[in-house]
VEXTORNU-454606 format. One line per 2 residues: number of its first residue (from 1); for each residue y, x, z of N, C-alpha, C. Coordinates in pm, whole numbers, padded with zeros to 5 digits. Layout:
% VEXTORNU-454606
NUM = Y,X,Z,Y,X,Z,Y,X,Z | ... .
END
This chain:
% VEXTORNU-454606
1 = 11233,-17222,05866,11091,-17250,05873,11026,-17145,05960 | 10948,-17187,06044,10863,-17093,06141,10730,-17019,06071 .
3 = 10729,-16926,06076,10616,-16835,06082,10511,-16748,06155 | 10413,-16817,06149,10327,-16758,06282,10285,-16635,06194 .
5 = 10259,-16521,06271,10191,-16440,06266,10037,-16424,06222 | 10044,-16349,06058,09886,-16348,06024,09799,-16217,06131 .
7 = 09690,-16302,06163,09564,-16229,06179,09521,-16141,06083 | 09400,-16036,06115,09359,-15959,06025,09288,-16028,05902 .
9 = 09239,-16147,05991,09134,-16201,05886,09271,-16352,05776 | 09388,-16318,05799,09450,-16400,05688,09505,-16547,05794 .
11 = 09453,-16621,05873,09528,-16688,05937,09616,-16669,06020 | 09658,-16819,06119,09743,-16787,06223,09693,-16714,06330 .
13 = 09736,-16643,06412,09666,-16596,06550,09714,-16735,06671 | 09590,-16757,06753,09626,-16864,06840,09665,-16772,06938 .
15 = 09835,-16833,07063,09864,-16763,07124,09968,-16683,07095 | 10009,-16629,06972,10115,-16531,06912,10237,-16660,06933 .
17 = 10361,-16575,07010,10455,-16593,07017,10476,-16504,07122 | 10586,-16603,07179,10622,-16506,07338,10562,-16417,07425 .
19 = 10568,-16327,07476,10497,-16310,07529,10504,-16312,07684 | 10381,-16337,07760,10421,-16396,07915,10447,-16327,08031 .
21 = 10540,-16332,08075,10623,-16295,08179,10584,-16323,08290 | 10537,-16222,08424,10525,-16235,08508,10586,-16310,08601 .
23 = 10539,-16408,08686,10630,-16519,08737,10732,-16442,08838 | 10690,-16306,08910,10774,-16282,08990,10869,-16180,08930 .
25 = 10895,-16158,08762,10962,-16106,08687,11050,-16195,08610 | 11013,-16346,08608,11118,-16466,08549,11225,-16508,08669 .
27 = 11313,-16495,08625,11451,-16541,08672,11437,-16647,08736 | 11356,-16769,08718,11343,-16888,08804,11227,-16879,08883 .
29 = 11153,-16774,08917,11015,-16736,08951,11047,-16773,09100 | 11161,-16765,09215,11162,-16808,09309,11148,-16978,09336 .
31 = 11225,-17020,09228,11213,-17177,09199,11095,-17228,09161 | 10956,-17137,09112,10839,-17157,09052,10748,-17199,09172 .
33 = 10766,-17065,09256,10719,-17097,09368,10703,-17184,09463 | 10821,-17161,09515,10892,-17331,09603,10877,-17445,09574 .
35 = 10880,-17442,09442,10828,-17578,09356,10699,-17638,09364 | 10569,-17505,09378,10442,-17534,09363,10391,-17560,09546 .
37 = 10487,-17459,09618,10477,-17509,09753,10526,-17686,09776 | 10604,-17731,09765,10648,-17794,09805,10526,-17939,09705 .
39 = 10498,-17936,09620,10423,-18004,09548,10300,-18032,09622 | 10255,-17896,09651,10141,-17872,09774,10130,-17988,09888 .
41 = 10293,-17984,09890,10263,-18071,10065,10314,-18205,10008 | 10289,-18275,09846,10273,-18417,09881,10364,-18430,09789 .
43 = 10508,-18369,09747,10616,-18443,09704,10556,-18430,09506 | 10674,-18551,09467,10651,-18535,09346,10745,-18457,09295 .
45 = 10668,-18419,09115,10718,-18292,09083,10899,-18328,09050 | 10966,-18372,09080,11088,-18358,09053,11151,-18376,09200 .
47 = 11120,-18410,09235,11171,-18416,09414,11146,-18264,09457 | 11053,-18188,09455,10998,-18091,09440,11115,-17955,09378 .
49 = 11121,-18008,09244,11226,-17940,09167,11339,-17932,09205 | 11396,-18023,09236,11523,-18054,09343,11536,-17972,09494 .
51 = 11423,-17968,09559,11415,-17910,09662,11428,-17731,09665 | 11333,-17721,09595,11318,-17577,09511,11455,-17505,09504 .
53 = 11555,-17583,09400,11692,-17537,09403,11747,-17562,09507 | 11747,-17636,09539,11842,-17631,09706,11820,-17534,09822 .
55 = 11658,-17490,09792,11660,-17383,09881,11699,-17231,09836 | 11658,-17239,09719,11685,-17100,09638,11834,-17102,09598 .
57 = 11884,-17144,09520,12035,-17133,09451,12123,-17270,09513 | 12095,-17342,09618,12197,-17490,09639,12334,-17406,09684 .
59 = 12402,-17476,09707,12562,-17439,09754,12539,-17453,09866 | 12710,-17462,09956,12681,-17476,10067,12679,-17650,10158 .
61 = 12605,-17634,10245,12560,-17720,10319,12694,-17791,10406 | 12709,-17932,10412,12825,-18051,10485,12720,-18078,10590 .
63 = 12806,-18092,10654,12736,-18176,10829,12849,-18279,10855 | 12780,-18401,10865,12934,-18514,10873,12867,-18626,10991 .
65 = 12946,-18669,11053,12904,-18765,11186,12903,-18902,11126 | 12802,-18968,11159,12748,-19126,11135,12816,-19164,11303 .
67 = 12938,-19248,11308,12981,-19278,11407,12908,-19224,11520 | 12880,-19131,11580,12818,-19018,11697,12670,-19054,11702 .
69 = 12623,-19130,11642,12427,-19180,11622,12326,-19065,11574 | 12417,-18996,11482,12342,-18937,11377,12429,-18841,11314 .
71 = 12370,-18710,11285,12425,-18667,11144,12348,-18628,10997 | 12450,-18647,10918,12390,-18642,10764,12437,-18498,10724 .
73 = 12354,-18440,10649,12390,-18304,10618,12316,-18324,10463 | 12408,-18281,10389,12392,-18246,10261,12467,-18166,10172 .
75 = 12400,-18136,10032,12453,-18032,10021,12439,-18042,09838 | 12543,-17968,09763,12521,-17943,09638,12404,-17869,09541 .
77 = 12284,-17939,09485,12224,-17866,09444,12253,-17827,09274 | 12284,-17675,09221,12286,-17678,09130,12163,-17716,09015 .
79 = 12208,-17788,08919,12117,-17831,08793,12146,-17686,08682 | 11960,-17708,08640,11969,-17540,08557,12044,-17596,08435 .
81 = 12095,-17450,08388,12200,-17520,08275,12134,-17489,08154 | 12123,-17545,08054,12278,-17628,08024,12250,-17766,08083 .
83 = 12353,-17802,08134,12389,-17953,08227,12407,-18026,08093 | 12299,-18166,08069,12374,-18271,07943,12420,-18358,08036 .
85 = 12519,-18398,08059,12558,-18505,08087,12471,-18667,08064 | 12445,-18681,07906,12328,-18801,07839,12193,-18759,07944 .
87 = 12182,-18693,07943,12045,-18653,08043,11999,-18546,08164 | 12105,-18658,08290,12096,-18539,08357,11997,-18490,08427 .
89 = 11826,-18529,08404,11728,-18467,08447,11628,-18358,08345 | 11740,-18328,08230,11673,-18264,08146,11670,-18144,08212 .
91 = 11703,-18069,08320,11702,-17923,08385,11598,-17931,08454 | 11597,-18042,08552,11477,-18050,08642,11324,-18105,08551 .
93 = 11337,-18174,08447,11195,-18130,08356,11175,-18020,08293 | 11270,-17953,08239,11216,-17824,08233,11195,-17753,08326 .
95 = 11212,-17688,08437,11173,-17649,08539,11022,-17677,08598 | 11028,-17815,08587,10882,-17893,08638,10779,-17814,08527 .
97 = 10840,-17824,08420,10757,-17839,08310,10709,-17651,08293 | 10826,-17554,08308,10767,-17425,08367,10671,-17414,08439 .
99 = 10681,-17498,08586,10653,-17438,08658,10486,-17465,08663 | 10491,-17598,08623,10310,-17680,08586,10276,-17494,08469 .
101 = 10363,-17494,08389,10270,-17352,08333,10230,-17266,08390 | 10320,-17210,08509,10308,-17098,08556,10184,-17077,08680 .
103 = 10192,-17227,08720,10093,-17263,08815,09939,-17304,08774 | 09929,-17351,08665,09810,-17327,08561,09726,-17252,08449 .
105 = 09864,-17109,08445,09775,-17025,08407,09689,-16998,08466 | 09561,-16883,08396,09427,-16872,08471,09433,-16722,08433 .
107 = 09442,-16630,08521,09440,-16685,08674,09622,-16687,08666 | 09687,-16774,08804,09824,-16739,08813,09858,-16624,08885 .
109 = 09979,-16551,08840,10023,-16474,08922,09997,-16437,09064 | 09939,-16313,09121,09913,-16288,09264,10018,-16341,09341 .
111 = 10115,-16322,09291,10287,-16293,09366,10287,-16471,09393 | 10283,-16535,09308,10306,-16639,09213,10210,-16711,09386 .
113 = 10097,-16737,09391,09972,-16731,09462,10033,-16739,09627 | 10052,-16572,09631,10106,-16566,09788,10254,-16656,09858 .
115 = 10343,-16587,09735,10441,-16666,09769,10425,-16808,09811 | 10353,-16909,09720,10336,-17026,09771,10263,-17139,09877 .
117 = 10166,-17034,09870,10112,-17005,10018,10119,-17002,10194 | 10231,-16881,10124,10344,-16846,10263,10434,-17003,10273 .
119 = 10480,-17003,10191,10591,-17143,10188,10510,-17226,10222 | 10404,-17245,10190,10311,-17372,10268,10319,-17360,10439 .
121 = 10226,-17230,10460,10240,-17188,10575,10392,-17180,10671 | 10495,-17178,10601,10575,-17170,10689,10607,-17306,10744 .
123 = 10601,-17410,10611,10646,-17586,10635,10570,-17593,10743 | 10428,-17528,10757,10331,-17614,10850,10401,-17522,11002 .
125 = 10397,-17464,11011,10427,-17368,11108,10616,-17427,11159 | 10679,-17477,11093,10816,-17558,11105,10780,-17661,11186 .
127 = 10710,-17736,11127,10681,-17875,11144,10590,-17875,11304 | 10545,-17817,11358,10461,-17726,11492,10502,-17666,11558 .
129 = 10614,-17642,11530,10750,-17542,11605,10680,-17434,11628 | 10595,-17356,11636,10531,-17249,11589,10637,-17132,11566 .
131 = 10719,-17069,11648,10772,-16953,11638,10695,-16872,11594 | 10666,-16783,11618,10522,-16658,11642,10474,-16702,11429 .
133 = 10419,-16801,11419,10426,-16814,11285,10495,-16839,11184 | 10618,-16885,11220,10755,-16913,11145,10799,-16758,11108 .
135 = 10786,-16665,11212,10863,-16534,11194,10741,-16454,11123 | 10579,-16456,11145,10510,-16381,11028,10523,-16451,10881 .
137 = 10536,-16587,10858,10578,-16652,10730,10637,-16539,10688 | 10797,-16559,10758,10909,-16506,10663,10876,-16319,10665 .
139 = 10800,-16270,10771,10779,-16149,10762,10735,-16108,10592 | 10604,-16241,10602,10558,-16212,10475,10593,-16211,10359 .
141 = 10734,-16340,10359,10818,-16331,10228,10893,-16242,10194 | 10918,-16165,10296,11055,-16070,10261,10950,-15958,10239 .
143 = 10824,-15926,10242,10748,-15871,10183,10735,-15855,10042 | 10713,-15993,10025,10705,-16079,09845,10818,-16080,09772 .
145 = 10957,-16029,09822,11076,-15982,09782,11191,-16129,09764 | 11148,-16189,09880,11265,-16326,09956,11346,-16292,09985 .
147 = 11386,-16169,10035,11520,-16157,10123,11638,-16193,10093 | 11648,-16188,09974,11780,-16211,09950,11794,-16410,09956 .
149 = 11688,-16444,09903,11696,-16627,09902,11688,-16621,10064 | 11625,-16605,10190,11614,-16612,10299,11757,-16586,10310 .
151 = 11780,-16465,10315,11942,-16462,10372,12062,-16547,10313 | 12025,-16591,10165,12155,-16686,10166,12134,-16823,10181 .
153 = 11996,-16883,10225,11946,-17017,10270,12044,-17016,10420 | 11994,-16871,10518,12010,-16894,10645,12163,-16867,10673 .
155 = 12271,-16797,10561,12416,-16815,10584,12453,-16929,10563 | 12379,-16991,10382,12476,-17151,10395,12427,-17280,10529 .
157 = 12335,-17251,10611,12319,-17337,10715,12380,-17277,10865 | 12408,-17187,10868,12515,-17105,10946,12643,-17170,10946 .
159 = 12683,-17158,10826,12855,-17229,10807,12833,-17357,10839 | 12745,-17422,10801,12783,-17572,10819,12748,-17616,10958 .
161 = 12714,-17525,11043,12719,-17535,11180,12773,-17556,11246 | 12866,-17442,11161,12982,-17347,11237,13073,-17435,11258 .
163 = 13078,-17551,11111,13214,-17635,11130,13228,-17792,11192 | 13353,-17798,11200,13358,-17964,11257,13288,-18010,11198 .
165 = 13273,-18114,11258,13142,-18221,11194,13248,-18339,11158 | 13301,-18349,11009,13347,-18446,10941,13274,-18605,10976 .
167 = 13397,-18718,11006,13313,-18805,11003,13283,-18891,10869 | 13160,-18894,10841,13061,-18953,10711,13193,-19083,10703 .
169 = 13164,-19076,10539,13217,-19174,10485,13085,-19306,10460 | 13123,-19408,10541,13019,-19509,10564,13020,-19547,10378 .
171 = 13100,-19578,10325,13041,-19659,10190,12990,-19542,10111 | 12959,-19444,10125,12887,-19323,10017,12717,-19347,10081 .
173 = 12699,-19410,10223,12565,-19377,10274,12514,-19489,10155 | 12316,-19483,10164,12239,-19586,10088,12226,-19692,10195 .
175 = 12227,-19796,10141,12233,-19967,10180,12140,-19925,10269 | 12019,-19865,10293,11919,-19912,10427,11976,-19795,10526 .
177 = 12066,-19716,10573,12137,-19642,10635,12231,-19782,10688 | 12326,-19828,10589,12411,-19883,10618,12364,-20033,10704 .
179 = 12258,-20102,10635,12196,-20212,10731,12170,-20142,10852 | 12116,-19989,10874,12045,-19989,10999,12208,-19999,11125 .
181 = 12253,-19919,11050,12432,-19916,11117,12474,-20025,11179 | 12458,-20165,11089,12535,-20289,11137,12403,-20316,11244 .
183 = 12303,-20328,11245,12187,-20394,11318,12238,-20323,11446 | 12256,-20141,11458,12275,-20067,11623,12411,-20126,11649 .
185 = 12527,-20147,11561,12643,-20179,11598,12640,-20327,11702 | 12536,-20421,11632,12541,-20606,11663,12432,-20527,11787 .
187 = 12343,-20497,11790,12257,-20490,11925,12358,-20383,12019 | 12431,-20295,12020,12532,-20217,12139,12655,-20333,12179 .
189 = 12673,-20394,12085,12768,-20520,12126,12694,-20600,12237 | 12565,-20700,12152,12493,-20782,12261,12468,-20733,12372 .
191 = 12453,-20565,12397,12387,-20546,12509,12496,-20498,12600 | 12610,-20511,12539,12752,-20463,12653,12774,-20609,12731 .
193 = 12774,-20710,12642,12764,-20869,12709,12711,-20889,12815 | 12582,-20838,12815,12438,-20927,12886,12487,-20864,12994 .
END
């Protein structure tokens, strides 16, 4: 049976339990961030969550050839554990479900604040090809104490550079990949004819 903590005056105290942890002092506090960036620019919160880990803790990155058209690059993202099998989005709602806290306390974290910020700023500054601001972004993160997620984002996309480019296994792609495939295949045919 749980017991809250009496007040002076004989009740519960509202608030008594845990006590709260600075986001850039929680262990998933890089994932908090990224999460609230990436939310920022549109995605929903579990796409979001997903992304988050892939940039912070994912494995390493595959590069595989779509018959020479295209390549697909993907990569293992770890799920926070414990992994249920019966529910395997119970990691990524908790996470979501952190991170909506951490991003709605009042006020949130400074760290918490900048960091996500910067990550905004950098997507926009990506997306603009914006050198000159791509490199004060990350100036600023490795400020906010990124370096270490920066440096192992920018080794696991290094290796998968580095290597042959496997060719994609066509029945793993999704059906509107695979329609677009047969449609370039039947139109490079017709147009070798004509």
């Amino acid at each position: 049976m749980l017991v809250r903590p009496k007040s002076r005056r004989g009740g519960s105290r509202p608030g008594a339990g845990r006590p709260k942890v600075p986001t850039e002092q929680d262990p998933q506090g890089f994932e908090i961030a990224a999460w609230w960036a990436f939310v920022e620019e549109g995605l929903g919160p579990f796409d979001a969550a997903r992304r988050a880990l892939l940039a912070v803790k994912g494995g390493p990155f595959t590069v595989e050839n779509i018959e020479r058209l295209a390549h697909l690059a993907s990569a293992e993202i770890p799920l926070p554990q414990p992994f249920d099998p019966l529910d395997p989005d119970k990691g990524l709602r908790r996470l979501t479900a952190k991170a909506k806290r951490a991003t709605e306390r009042q006020p949130p974290s400074e760290w918490l604040v900048r960091s996500a910020g910067t990550i905004g700023a950098l997507l926009v500054f990506i997306r603009e090809s914006n050198a000159a601001g791509m490199c004060a972004a990350l100036d600023k993160l490795m400020e906010l104490g990124w370096r270490a997620v920066i440096l192992g984002l920018a080794k696991r996309i290094e290796a998968a550079l580095q290597s042959n480019l496997a060719p994609a296994d066509l029945e793993k792609l999704p059906p509107a990949i695979r329609q677009w495939l047969a449609e370039r295949r039947a139109w490079e045919k017709k147009s070798t004819f004509e």
